[in-house]
N, C-alpha and C positions, 0 to 999 in steps of 0.2 A: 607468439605474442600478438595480443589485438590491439592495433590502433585505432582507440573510442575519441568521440568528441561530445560536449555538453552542451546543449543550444537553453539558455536560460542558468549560467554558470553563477550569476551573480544572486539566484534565492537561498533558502535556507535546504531545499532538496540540491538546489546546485551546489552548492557548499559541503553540502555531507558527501558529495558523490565526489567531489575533488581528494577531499581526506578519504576518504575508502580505500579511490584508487591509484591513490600516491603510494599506498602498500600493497597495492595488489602485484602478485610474483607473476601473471602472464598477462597485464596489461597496461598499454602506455597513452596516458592523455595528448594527442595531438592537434588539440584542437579548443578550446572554451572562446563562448559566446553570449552576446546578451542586448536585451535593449538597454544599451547604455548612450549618455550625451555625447561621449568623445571616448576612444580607445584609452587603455590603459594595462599596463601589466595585471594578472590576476593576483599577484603577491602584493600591490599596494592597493587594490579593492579588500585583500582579506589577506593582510600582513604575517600571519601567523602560517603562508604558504612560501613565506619569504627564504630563498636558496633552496626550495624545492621545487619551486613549478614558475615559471619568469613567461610564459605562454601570455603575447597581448591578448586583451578581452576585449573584442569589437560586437557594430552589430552582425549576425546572422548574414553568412553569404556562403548560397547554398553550394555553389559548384568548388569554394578552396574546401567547404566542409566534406566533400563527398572526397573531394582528392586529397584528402589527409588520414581519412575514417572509415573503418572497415564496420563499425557499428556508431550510433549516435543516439546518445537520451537527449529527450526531450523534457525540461523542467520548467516548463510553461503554463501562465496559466489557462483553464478551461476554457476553451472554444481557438485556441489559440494554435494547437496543436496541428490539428486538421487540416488546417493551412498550411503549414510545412513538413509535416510527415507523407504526403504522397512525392512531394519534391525530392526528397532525399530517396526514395525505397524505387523511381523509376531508374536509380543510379545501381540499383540491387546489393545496397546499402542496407543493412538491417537497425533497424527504429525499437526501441525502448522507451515508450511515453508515459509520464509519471502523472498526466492529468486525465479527464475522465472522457474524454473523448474516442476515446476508442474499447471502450467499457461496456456501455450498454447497448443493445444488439438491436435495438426498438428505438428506431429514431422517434416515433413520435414521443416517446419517453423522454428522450434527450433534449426534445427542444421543448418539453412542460418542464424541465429540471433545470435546463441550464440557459433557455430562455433566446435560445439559437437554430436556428435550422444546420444539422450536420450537411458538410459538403464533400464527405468522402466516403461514400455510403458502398465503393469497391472495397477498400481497405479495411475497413467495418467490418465488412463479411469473414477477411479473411483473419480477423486481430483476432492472439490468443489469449483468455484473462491470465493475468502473470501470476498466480496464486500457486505456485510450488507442492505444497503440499495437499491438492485436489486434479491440477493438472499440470504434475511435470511431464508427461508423457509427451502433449502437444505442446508444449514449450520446448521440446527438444529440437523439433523442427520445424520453429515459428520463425519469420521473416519480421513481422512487427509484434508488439509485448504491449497488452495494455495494462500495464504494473494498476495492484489493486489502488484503491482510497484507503486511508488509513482506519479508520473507522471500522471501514468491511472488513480488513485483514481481521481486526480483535474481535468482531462479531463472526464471522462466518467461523473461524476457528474456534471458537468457543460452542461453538454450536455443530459443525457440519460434522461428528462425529453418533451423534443424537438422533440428528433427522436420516443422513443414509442409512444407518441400521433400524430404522423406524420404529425409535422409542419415545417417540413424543410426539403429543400432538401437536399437529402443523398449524393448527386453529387460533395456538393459543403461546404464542411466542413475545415475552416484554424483554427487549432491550433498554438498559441504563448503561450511559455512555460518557467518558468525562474525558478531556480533552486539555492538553497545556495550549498554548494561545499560537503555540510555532505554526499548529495544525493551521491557521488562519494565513500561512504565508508571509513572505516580506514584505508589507505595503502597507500605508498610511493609511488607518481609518480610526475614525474618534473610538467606537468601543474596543479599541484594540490597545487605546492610551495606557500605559501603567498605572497611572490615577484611576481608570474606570476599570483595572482588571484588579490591583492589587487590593486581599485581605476582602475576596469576592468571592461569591460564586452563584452561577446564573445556569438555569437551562435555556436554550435558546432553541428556533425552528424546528418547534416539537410536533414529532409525527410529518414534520415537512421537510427533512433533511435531504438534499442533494444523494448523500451517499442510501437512503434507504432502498431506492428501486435498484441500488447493485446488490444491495445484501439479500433481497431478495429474487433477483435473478438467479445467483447462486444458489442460494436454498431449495429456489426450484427445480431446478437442476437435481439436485441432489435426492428429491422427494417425491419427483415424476410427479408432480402435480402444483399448482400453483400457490408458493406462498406467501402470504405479507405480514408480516411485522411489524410490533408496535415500536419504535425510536424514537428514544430521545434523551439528546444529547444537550451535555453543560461543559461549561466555557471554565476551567480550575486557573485560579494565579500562577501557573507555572509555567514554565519553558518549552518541556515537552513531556511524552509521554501519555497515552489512551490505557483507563483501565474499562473495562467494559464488563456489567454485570448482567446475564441473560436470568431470566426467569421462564422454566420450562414444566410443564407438565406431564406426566407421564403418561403414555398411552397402556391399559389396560390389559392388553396382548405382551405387552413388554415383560411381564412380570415373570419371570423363571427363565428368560432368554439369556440373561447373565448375572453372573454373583452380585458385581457392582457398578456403576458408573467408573467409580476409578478404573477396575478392568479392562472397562470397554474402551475409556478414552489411551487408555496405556498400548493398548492393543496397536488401536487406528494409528496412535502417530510412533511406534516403535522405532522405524528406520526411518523419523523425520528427524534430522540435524539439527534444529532450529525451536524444536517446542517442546517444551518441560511440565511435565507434571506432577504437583506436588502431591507431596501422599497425604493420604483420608485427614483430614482436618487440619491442614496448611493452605495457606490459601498466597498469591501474589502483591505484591509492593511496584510501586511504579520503580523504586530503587532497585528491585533487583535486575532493570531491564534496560535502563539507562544506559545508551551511550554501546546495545548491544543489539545484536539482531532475533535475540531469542524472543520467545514467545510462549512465556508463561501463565498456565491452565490449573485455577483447584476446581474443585466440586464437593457439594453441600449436597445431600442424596438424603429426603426423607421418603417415606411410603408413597406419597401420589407425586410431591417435588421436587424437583434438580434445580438446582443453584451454581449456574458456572460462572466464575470471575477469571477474565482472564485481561496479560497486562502485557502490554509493547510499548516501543521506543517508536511514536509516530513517523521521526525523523529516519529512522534505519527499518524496523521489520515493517515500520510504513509507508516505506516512501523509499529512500537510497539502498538501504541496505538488499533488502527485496529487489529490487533493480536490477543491485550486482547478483546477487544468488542468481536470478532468472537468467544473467550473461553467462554467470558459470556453466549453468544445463546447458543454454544455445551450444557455447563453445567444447561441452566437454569436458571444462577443470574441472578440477573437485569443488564441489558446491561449496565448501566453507571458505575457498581461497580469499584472500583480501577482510572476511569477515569475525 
């Protein structure tokens, strides 16, 4: 059994991670925290944990956190992070941060993105991206977890099957991106009102999106060589859920390397637990992914174009759920535990 703790328990990622792992069979919450006014049980912040979890919710106090927690996520927002994930990991304490600060490897990246100078640039070095299905390898024996952006998860998996077998070119990659409004976090701001979200839809920070210099660190990785991507993401009237449509072009050389796209995507994620692929002319619904950790993939394959949609649960295979999976590898359970 691991005893985890949640620093940032009162968001909509702290929230999914409390219901996760109120059913997970090898781990027990001892610990939830938050910037909050005054202490309070987490079961009358969010009622519906009520005779399940009676754990007071105070502010962040690093040293009962370390002596209660054998791991700690972090559900904070960006730039926030960095400041208390080296607090925790000199206790050799292991860190899962669900924000983006320990994501991108290029500080100077991080601070045109997020408008901050990073201040843990040791821990940087050594953070693994929590992306499961590209690196569980080094998640198995990672200290701190930089859990993907929701976004990257749908984009890089819909695509990172493509670019490592080098069937496309890298020149020439459109991401469309849609997003329910959760992706925006728990916090007040006017275009987040339901009057200015509902019976809308808007694209927003287009081609200047936060999450796009992760989608393409990954890529590049993947492509030995550098690539960037066109993004752009819209804000949909809904609660949750990212469906993400890439538009890819075929490279040339590609052509007789295999029968199909479908093949090839079936192939890559065969012994992935978590990503489905629908057969030749099925394509994803946000409904079929809701409220799950899966991560469903079609594809539109004509002579020179691929067409991949692919759809997650922002709130789980973007955020919480992915969390847990990446604690599963750390520890050993079976990766679907709790999920």
């Amino acid at each position: 059994m691991v005893n985890v703790g949640i620093v940032g328990a009162t968001g909509y990622a702290g929230e999914e991670l409390i219901s996760i792992l109120l059913k997970h069979p090898y781990a027990r919450i001892t610990s939830v925290s938050a910037k909050i006014d005054k202490p309070a049980p987490i079961s009358r912040i969010f009622p519906r944990f009520k005779n399940l979890i009676d754990l007071i919710c105070s502010e962040p106090d690093i040293e009962d956190i370390v002596s209660k927690c054998d791991l700690v996520f972090l559900a904070l927002p960006h730039t926030v992070s960095m400041e208390i994930a080296p607090r925790i990991l000199k206790y050799g304490r292991k860190v899962i941060d669900l924000s983006a600060d320990y994501r991108l490897k290029d500080v100077e990246v991080y601070r045109r993105f997020y408008q901050k100078k990073h201040k843990d640039k040791v821990n940087l070095r050594q953070s693994v991206y929590g992306l499961p299905e590209i690196y569980r390898q080094k998640i198995k024996n990672a200290t701190l977890i930089a859990n993907p952006g929701c976004y990257p998860t749908a984009a890089i998996l819909a695509i990172a099957p493509a670019i490592a077998c080098d069937m496309i070119d890298f020149d020439n990659i459109i991401i469309d991106a849609k997003s329910g409004f959760s992706g925006a976090g728990r916090r007040l701001s006017l275009d987040l009102l339901f009057s200015e979200i509902n019976e809308d839809c808007r694209a927003y920070k287009v081609n200047t999106h936060q999450h796009m210099p992760e989608i393409n660190q990954v890529l590049s990785g993947l492509a030995g060589k550098k690539v960037n991507v066109t993004f752009v993401p819209h804000l949909l009237p809904l609660n949750r859920g990212i469906l993400v449509t890439a538009y890819l072009k075929k490279k040339k050389s590609a052509k007789g390397k295999i029968q199909n796209f479908n093949q090839l995507y079936n192939k890559f994620y065969k012994k992935e637990p978590f990503v489905r692929i629908k057969e030749a002319g099925f394509f994803p619904r946000l409904k079929d992914v809701i409220g799950t950790n899966f991560c469903d993939i079609g594809i539109k394959e004509d002579k020179d174009d691929v067409i991949i949609i692919c759809a997650i649960d922002n709130l789980l295979k973007g955020a919480s759920g992915q969390a847990v999976q990446n604690m599963n590898i750390m520890y050993k359970f079976p990766e679907q535990a709790g999920l």
